[in-house]
C-alpha positions in Angstrom: -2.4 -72.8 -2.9 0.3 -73.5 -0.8 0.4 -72.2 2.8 3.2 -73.7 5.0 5.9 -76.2 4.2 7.1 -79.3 6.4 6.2 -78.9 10.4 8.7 -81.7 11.1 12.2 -79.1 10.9 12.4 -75.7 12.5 12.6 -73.9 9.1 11.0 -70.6 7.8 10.2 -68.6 4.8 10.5 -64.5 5.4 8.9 -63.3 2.5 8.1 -59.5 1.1 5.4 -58.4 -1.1 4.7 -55.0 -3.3 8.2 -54.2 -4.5 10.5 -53.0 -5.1 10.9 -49.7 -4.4 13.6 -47.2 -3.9 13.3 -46.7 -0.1 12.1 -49.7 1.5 13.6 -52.5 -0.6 16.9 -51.3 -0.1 16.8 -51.0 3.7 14.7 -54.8 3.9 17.8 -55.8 1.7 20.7 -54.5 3.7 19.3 -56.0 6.5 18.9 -59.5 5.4 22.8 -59.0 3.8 23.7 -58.0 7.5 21.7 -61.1 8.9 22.8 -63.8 6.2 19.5 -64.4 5.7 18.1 -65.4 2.2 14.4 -64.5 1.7 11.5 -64.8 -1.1 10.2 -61.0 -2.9 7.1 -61.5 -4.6 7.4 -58.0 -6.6 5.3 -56.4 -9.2 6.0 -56.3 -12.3 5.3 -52.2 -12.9 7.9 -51.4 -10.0 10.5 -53.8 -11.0 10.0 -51.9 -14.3 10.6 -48.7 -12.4 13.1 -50.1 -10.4 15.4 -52.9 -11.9 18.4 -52.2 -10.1 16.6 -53.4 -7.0 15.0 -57.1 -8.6 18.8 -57.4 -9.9 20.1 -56.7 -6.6 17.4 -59.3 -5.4 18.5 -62.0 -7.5 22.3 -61.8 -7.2 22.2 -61.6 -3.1 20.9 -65.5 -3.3 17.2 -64.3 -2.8 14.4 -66.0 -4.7 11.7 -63.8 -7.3 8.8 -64.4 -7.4 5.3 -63.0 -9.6 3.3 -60.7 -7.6 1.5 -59.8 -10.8 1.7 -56.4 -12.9 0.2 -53.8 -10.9 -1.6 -55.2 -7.9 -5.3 -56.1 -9.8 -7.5 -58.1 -7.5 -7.4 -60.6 -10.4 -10.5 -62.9 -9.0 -12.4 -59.7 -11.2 -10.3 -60.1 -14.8 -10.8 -62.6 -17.3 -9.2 -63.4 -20.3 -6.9 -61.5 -22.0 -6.5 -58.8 -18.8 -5.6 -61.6 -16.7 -3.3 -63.3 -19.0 -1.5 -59.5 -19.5 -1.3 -59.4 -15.6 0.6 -62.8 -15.1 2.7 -63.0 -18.0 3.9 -59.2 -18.5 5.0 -59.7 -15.4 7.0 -63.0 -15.7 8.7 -61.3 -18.9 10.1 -58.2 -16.9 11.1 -60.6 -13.8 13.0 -63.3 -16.4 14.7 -60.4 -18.2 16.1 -58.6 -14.8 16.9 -61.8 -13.2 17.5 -64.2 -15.8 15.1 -67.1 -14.7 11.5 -67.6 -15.3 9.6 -66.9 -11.8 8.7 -70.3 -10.2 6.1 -68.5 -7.9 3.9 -66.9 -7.5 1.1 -65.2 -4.8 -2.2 -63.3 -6.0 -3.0 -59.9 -4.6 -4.8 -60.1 -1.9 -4.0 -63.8 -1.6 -7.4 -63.6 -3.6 -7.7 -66.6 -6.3 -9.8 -67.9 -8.8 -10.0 -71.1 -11.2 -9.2 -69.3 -13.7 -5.8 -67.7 -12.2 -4.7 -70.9 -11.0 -5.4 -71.9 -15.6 -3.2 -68.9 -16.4 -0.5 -69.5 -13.8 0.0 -72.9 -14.3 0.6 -72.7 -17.7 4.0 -72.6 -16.8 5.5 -75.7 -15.8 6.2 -76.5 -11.9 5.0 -72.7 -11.2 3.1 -73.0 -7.5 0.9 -70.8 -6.0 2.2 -68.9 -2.7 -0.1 -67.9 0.2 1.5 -67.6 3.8 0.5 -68.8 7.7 1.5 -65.6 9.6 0.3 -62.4 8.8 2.0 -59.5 10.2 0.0 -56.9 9.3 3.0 -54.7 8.4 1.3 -52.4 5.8 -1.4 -51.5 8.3 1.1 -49.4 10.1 1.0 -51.5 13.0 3.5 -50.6 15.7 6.9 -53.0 15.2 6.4 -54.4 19.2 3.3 -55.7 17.5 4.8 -57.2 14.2 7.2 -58.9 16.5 4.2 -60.1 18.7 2.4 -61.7 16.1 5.3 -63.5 14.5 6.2 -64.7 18.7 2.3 -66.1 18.4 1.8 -67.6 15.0 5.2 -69.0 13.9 5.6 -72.5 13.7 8.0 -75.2 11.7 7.3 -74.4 7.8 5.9 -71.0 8.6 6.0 -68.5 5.4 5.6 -65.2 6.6 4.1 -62.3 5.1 5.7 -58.9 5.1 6.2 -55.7 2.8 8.7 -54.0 0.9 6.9 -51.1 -0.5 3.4 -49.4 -0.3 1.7 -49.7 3.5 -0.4 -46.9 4.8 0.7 -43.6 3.3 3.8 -45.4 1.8 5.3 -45.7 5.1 6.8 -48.9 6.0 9.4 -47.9 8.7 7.5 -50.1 11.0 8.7 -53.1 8.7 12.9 -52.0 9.1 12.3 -51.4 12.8 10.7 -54.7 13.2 12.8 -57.2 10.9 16.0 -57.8 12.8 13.9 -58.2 15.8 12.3 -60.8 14.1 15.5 -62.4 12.8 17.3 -62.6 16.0 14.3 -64.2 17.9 13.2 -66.8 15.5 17.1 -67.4 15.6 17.2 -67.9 19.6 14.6 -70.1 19.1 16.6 -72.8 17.0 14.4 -71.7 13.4 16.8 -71.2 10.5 15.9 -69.1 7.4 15.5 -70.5 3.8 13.6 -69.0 0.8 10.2 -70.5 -0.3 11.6 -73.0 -2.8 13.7 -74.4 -0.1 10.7 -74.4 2.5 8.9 -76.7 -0.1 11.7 -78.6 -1.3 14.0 -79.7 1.7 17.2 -81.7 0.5 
């Protein structure tokens, strides 16, 4: 599983997990539109379902899609043809909204298992996501705090972790409040943004 990319440039990966939905997805997007930031949405395949307008939107703003599985299964506790269903229905509703096959993709939970990674990789080139700061954002956590955290723990290569739906009674207002903060500092402090792919694969 892949945690970080190179420490040697003053790059970062913003990334969002749960989505989409029809409250917070939108607002996350507008501001990384606003910001002319690109980021990575690991999404689940049962809300893009519900929501395709948003994945499309996703993928035609320059932003990357990845496989957050079906329906948020810790999968460490399938096997089989449950785990297979989880992975690949997924991949089929995130290549038919976007038009490419999802390239990565992060486990619920960041909880993995041997057989996951034997699923997953069927699918050529396909890594496995993780991140190296942790905001916390679904806790409900204030957004001075967010902001702290990502101040503390970001360094060169950093993917961060951050929400687009679900969070503590479905409220992730914390999240909006916190983002441009979060952009504009890592910005005074020479980082520029780049989606996962890019992290990894520096040209």
């Amino acid at each position: 599983m892949i945690y970080s990319g190179s420490r040697s440039v003053k790059k970062v990966a913003l990334t969002f997990d749960d989505g989409p939905d029809k409250v917070y997805t939108q607002k996350i997007l507008d501001i990384l539109q606003e910001n002319k930031v690109k980021a990575t949405f690991f999404v689940l395949g049962a809300h893009a379902e519900k929501y395709p307008e948003m994945v499309k939107r996703m993928a035609k703003e320059g932003h990357v899609v990845g496989n957050h599985s079906w329906d948020h299964a810790n999968l460490t506790k399938l096997s089989g043809d449950e785990l297979i269903d989880e992975v690949e229905r997924a991949d089929r509703t995130i290549e038919k909204l976007t038009g490419s096959y999802p390239a990565l993709f992060r486990a619920p939970y960041g909880e993995v298992s041997k057989e996951l990674f034997d699923v997953v990789e069927k699918t050529p080139n396909r890594s496995v996501i993780g991140w190296s700061v942790d905001t916390r954002d679904w806790e409900k956590v204030s957004a001075d705090k967010i902001l702290a955290t990502v101040k503390k723990e970001t360094k060169p290569g950093a993917i961060l972790l951050e929400h687009c739906a679900g969070g503590k009674g479905g409220d992730l207002s914390n999240t909006i409040q916190a983002l441009p903060k979060i952009i504009a500092y890592l910005k005074s402090e020479g980082y520029s943004f780049v989606t996962v792919p890019e992290l990894l694969n520096p040209t």
